[in-house]
C-alpha positions as CSV (number, residue, x, y, z in Angstrom):
1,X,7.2,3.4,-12.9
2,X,8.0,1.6,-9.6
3,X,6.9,2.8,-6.2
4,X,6.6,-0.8,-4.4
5,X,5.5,-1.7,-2.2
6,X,3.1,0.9,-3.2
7,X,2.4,1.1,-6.8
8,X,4.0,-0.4,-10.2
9,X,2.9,1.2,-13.4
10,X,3.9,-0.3,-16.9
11,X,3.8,-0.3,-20.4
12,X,2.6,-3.3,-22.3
13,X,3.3,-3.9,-26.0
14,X,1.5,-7.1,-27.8
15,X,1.4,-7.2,-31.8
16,X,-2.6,-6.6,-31.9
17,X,-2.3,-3.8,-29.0
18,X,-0.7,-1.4,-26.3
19,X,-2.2,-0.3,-22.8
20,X,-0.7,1.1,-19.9
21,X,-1.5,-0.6,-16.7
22,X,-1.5,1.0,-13.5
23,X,-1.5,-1.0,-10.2
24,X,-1.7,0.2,-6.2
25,X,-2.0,-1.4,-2.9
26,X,-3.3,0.6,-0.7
27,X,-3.8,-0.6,3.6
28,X,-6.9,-0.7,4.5
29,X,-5.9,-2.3,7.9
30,X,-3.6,-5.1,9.9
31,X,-3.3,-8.4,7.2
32,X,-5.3,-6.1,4.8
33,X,-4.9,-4.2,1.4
34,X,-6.7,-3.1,-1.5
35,X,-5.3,-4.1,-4.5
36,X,-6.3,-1.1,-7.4
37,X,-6.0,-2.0,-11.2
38,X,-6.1,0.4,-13.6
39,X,-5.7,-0.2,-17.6
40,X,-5.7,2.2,-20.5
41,X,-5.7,0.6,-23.8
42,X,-3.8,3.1,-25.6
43,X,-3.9,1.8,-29.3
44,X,-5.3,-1.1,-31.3
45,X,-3.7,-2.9,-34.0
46,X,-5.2,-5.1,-37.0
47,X,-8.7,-4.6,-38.2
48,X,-9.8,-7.7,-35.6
49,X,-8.6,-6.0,-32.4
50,X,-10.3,-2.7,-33.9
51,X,-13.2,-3.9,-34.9
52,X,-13.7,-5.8,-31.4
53,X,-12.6,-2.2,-29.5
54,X,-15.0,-0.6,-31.2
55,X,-18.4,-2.9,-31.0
56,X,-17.7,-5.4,-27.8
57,X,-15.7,-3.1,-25.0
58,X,-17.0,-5.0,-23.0
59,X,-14.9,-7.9,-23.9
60,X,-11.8,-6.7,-23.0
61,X,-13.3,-5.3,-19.1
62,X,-14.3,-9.4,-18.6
63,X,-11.1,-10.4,-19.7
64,X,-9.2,-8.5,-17.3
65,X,-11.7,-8.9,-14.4
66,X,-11.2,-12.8,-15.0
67,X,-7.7,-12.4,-14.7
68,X,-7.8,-10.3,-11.7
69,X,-10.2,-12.7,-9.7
70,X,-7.4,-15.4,-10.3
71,X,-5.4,-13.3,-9.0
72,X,-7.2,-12.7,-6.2
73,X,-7.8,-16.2,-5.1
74,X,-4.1,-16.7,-5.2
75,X,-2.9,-13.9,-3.3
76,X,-5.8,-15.4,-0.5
77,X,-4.4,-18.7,-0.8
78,X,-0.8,-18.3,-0.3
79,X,-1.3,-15.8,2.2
80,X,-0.7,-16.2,5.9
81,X,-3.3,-16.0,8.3
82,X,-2.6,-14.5,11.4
């Protein structure tokens, strides 16, 4: 689903998994927005991707909270400053 500049919702296929991922920006004032990630991991494929689901969760959060700090420090970067 698109609803830019608002929100952009998609469906990600890999070979060892699927998740939905859900993403909003919401204003939170002038030059400012909150960026809102959501991800559902939807189904696990292969014993390792299983097996790693089910006993280190964890891992998966971390990965995506790296990702979305690199994210973060690009969007600040290559972002005008008023």
């Amino acid at each position: 689903m698109n609803n830019l500049p608002d929100e952009k919702s998609a469906l990600y296929e890999h070979k060892h998994m699927v998740n939905t991922m859900s993403n909003r920006f919401v204003p939170i004032g002038p030059n400012q927005t909150r960026y809102e990630a959501e991800i559902e991991y939807t189904q696990f494929i292969g014993f390792v991707p299983k097996t790693m689901a089910l006993l280190m969760p964890g891992v998966f959060k971390s990965q995506v909270q790296k990702q979305l700090d690199r994210f973060k420090v690009f969007v600040e970067k290559h972002t005008p400053t008023s």
